[in-house]
Structures are given as C-alpha cells and as structure tokens.
C-alpha positions as CSV (number, residue, x, y, z in Angstrom):
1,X,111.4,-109.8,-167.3
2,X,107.8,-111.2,-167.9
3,X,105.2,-108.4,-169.5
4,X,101.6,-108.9,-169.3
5,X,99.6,-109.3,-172.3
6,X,96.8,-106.3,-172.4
7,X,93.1,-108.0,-171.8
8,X,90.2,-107.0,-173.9
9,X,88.0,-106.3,-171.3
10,X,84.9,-103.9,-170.9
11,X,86.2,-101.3,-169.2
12,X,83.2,-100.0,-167.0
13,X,83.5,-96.8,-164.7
14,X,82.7,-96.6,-161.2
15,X,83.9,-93.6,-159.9
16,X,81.3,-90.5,-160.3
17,X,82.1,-88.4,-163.5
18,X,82.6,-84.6,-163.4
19,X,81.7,-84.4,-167.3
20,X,78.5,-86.1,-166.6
21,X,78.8,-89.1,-168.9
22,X,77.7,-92.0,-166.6
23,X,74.2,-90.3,-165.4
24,X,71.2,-91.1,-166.9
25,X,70.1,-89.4,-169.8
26,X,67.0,-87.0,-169.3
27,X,63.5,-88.1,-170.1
28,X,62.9,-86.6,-173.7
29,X,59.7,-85.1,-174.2
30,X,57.3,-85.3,-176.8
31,X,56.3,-83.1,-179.7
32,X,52.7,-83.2,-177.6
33,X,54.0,-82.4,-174.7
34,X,56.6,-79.4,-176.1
35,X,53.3,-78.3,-177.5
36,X,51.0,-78.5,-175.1
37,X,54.0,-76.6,-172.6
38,X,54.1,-73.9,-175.6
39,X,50.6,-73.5,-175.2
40,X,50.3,-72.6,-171.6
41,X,53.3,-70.6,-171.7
42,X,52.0,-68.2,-174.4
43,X,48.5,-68.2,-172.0
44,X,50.3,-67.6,-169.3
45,X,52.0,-64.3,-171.2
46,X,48.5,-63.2,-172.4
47,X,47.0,-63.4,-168.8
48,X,50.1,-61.1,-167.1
49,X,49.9,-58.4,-170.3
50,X,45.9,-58.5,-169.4
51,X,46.4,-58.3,-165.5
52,X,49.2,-55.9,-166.0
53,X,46.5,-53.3,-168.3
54,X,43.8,-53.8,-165.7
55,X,46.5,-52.3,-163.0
56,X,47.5,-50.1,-165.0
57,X,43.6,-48.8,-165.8
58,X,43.3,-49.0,-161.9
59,X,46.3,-46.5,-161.5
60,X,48.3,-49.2,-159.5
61,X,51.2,-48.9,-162.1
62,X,53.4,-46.2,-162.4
63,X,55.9,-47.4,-164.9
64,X,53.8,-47.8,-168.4
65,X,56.8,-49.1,-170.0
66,X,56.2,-52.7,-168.1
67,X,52.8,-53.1,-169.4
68,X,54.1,-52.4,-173.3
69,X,56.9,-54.4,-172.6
70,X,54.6,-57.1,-171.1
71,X,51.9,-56.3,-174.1
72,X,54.6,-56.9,-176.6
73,X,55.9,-60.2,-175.3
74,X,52.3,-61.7,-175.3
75,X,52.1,-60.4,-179.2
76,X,54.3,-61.9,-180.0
77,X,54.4,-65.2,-178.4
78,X,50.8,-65.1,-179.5
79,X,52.5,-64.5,-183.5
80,X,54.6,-66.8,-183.1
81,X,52.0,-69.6,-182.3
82,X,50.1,-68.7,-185.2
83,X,53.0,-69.2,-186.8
84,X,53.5,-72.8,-185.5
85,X,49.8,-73.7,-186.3
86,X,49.9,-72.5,-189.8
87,X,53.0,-74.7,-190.7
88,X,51.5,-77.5,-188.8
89,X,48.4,-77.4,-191.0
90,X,50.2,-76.9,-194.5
91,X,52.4,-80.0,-193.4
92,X,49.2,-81.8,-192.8
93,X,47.9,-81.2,-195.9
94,X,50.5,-81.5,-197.7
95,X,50.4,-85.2,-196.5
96,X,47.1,-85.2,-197.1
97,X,47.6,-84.7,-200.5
98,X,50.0,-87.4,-201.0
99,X,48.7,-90.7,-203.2
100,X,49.6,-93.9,-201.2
C-alpha cells in the first residue's frame, strides 16, 4: 500500500466563513476623525437638552424627568470633553517641553 507524502502547500480558503475571518478588515479611523465624530456627538446632545428646555418652557412636555435626563447627558458629555482637551494639552506640552 503506497501513502502519499503530505505537501507543504498554502492552504487558502474559498468557502465563505461563518467566524468572519476571510472578509476584509474594517477601515480604521483616525484619531482626527474619532475626534472630530466626538465632537458632533457631544453638539448634537447639547442641541436636544436645549430643544428639549425650550419645549418644556413652551409647556409641550409633560414628563420633566426627560429634559433632566437629557440635561444631564449633555453635562456630562460636555465634562467629559473638557476632560479630553485638558489631557490633550498637558500631553502637548509636556512634549513641548522635551530637549531634542
């Protein structure tokens, strides 16, 4: 009985995976662009807490619980920006400060 030596091939895959290993990897954003996203996401909180008080002034909103809940989201999005900056700004001075 003859036996076939193995071969040292590339194996490469053609059927579809279900784990998702042969699909392209997703485009990877950049610090700019997580940013900048970041950015319009804590503006877009600030303008429904603002629209949310105005309806609420205009006695269109019954449940005042909504516009606190909505009032405390944009806070503290708005915090946590802050937050964000103030590292980004000691890190670039801290490189600033740096002798080359």
């Amino acid at each position: 009985m003859h036996i076939e030596p193995l071969q040292m091939t590339p194996v490469s895959m053609k059927a579809k995976s279900h784990i998702g290993e042969n699909e392209p990897a997703p485009a990877v954003k950049s610090f700019g662009e997580y940013l900048t996203d970041s950015l319009a996401d804590v503006n877009r909180l600030q303008n429904e807490s603002e629209k949310m008080n105005q309806a609420l002034a205009a006695g269109q909103i019954e449940d005042v619980s909504q516009v606190i809940v909505a009032a405390e989201k944009a806070g503290i999005a708005m915090q946590v920006t802050l937050q964000v900056r103030n590292k980004i700004v000691e890190a670039y001075q801290e490189v600033m400060r740096m002798q080359v």
